[in-house]
N, C-alpha and C positions, 0 to 999 in steps of 0.2 A: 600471378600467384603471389599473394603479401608475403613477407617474411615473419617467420615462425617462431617459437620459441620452444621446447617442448617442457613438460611435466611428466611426472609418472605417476600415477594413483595407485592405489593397491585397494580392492574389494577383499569381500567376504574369499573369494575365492580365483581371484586372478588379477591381474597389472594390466592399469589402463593408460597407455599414452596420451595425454593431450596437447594437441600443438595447438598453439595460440598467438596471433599476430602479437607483435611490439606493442602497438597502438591501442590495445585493449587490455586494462589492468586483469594482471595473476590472479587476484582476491575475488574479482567479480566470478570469473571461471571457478573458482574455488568455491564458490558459494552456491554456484549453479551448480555444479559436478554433488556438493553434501547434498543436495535437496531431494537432486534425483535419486542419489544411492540411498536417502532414507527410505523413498519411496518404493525402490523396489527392491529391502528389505521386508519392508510392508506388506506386501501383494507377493512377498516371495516368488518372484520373476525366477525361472528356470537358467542353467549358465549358457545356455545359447540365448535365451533372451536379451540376459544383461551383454553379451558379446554383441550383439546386431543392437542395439541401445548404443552402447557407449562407441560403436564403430558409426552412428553415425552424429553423435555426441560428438567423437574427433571431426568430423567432416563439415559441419556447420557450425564448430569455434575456430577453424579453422579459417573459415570465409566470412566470417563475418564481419570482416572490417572494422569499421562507425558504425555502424548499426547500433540502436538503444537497445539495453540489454533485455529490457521487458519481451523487446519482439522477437530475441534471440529465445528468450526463456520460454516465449506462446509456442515457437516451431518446436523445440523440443520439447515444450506438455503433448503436442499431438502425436508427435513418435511415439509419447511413451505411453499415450491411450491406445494406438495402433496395436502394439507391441503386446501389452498387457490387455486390452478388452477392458478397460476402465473409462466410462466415461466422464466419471466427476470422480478423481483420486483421492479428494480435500473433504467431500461429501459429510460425511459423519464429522470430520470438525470443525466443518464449519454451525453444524446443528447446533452439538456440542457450544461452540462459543457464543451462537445467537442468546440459547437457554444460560449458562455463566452469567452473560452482561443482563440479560433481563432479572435476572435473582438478586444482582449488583444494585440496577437500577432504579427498585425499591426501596432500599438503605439510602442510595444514595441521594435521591433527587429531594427527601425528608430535608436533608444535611445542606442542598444547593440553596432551596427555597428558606431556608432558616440563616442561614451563611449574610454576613455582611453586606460584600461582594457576589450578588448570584450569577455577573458575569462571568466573573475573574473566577470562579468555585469551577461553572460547568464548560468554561473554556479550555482548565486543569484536566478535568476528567476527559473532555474529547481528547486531548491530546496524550492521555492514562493509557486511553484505549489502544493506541495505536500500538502495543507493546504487543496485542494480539494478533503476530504474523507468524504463519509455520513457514513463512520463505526464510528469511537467517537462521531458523532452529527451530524444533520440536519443543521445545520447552521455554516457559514463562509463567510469570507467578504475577496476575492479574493485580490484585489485592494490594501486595508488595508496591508496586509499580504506581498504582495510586496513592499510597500515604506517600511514596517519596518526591509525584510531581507536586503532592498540595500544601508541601514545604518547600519546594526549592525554586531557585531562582532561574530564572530561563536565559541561557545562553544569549540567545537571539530574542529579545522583546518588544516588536510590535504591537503590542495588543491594546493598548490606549489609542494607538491610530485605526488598529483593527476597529478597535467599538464607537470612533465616533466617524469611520466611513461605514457603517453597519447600518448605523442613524441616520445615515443620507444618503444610502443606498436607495431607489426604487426598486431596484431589481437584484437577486441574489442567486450565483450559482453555489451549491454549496457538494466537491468531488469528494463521494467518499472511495476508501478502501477495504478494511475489511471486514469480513464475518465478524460479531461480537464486538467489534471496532461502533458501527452502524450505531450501536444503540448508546452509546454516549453522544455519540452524535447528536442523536434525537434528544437526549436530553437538552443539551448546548442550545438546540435549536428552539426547543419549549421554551427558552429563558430568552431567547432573540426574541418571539412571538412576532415574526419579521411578516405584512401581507401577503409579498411575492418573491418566495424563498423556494426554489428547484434542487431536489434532489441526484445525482446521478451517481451511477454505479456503472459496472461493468458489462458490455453486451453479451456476455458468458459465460463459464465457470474458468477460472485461471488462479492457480492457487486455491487460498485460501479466502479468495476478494469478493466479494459481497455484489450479489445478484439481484432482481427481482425479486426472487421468489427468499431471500433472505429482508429483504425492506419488509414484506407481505406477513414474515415471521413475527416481526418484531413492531407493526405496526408504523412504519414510517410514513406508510399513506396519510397518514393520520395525522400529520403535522406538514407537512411540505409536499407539494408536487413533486412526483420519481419519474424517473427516464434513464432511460441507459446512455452509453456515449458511443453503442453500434460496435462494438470492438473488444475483440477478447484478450487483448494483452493486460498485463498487470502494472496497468500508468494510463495516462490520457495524453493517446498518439495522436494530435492533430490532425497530420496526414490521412489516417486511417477513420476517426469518428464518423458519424452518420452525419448527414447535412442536419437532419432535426436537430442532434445535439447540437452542431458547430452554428446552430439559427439561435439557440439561448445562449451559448458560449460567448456570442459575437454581442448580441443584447443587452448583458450583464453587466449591472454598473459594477458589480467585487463578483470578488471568485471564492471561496475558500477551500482551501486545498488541501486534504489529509493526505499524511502519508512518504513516505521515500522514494516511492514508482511514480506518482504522480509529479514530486519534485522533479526524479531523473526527465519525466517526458517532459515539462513545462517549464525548467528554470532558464532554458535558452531561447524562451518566447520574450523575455525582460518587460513580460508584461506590468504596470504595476498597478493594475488593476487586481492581480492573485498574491493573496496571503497562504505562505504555507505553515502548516499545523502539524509536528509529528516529533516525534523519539528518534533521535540518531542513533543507527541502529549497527552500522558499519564503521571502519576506518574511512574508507574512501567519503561514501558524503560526511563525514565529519572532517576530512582533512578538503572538502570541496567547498563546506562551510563557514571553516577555521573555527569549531568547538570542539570540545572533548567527545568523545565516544558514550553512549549515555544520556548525553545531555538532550533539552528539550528547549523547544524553538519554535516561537512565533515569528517567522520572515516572512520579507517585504521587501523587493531586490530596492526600490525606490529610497525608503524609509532609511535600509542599512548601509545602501552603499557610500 
């Protein structure tokens, strides 16, 4: 049995204990513990419900060791489908943000192709997107999020190595994350106009994270080969993926990696073949990547270390 730590929560309607190994930061539990209780405030979960939730909420932050937090967050999306009879919790917004970013993606891709820089313009906006997560919070202001990356300076600036291993790339995997996120993507990628550029996304609905049938929405077949990576957590668990993905994974002259989850699953591969693309969105990977909280970042374990 690890040693513990405990917390107290306090719900709509009662106090929840969480014990939590040493070994596993408070804030990550903390994060996970807000997401679920939005959630079923949402779905208005009855208080036997939320009691058998969060009793086994304590039970599984309790053991979970090392474990990455993604795969800690999949076991408890399926308790809380169990529990509540939901099988896609995220469903409606992630709809919702497919339609947002395509409304966006008309102003914007005018603005990329006119832009000095059409690299540097829709390398900005994929990395805009990624502001679109209901995992740290319910709320975000898409719009906002984009004038202030297509000013500011990137923490972590890879992307002049990014763009001339892009150009000598033969091959491209390129992981998305989320719903609404996707379609900047595609834009980014219209302005690569890369031959052999792969798409993936996630083998299921986990969060807010972009599916199949969310590429299919927004038209991503339509630029890049899609495929999933076999695996429903919210990052790309190597252990876990399908041998088809781990067959282009492995083929891939670059990787490009959107996202915080994908960071968390990938950054202890010290692959440097994988660039990551995303919004720090937490203290923890901002104090894991030594930038500010906010900040945005083209990394490259190779390039920066």
């Amino acid at each position: 049995m690890p040693t513990t730590a405990t917390t107290m929560k306090k719900t709509n309607t009662e106090i929840v204990t969480i014990e939590r190994p040493f070994d596993v930061d408070g804030r990550c539990m903390d994060c996970l513990f807000k997401s679920f209780e939005r959630l079923i405030q949402k779905y208005n979960l009855s208080y036997d419900d939320r009691q058998e939730f969060f009793s086994y909420f304590n039970l599984i932050v309790a053991r979970c060791g090392s474990r990455p937090m993604p795969d800690v967050q999949r076991e408890l999306s399926y308790k809380f489908r169990e529990i509540s009879g939901v099988a896609d919790p995220y469903l409606d917004e992630k709809s919702e943000s497919n339609q947002q970013a395509l409304g966006l993606y008309k102003k914007w891709r005018m603005k990329v192709l006119e832009s000095v820089d059409s690299f540097d313009a829709a390398l900005r906006l994929s990395i805009a997107g990624n502001i679109m997560d209901y995992g740290p919070s319910a709320v975000f202001n898409v719009e906002q999020t984009i004038e202030q990356v297509m000013k500011a300076n990137f923490a972590i600036d890879a992307s002049e190595t990014l763009k001339q291993r892009i150009k000598d790339a033969k091959s491209i995997l390129f992981l998305g994350d989320n719903a609404g996120e996707i379609v900047f993507d595609k834009l980014f990628i219209e302005m690569l106009m890369h031959p052999h550029l792969t798409y993936a996304v996630r083998g299921g609905a986990m969060l807010n994270d972009a599916t199949l049938t969310d590429t299919k929405e927004v038209g991503m077949d339509w630029v890049a080969d899609v495929i999933t990576n076999g695996y429903d957590a919210s990052s790309t668990l190597l252990d876990h993926c399908s041998e088809a993905f781990l067959k282009e994974y492995r083929n891939a002259d670059l990787i490009i990696s959107k996202g915080q989850g994908n960071l968390e699953g990938l950054i202890q591969e010290n692959d440097p073949r994988i660039f990551f693309l995303l919004m720090v969105k937490c203290d923890v990977m901002a104090e894991q990547l030594k930038v500010e909280k906010g900040s945005f970042v083209v990394f490259n374990q190779q390039v920066d270390s």
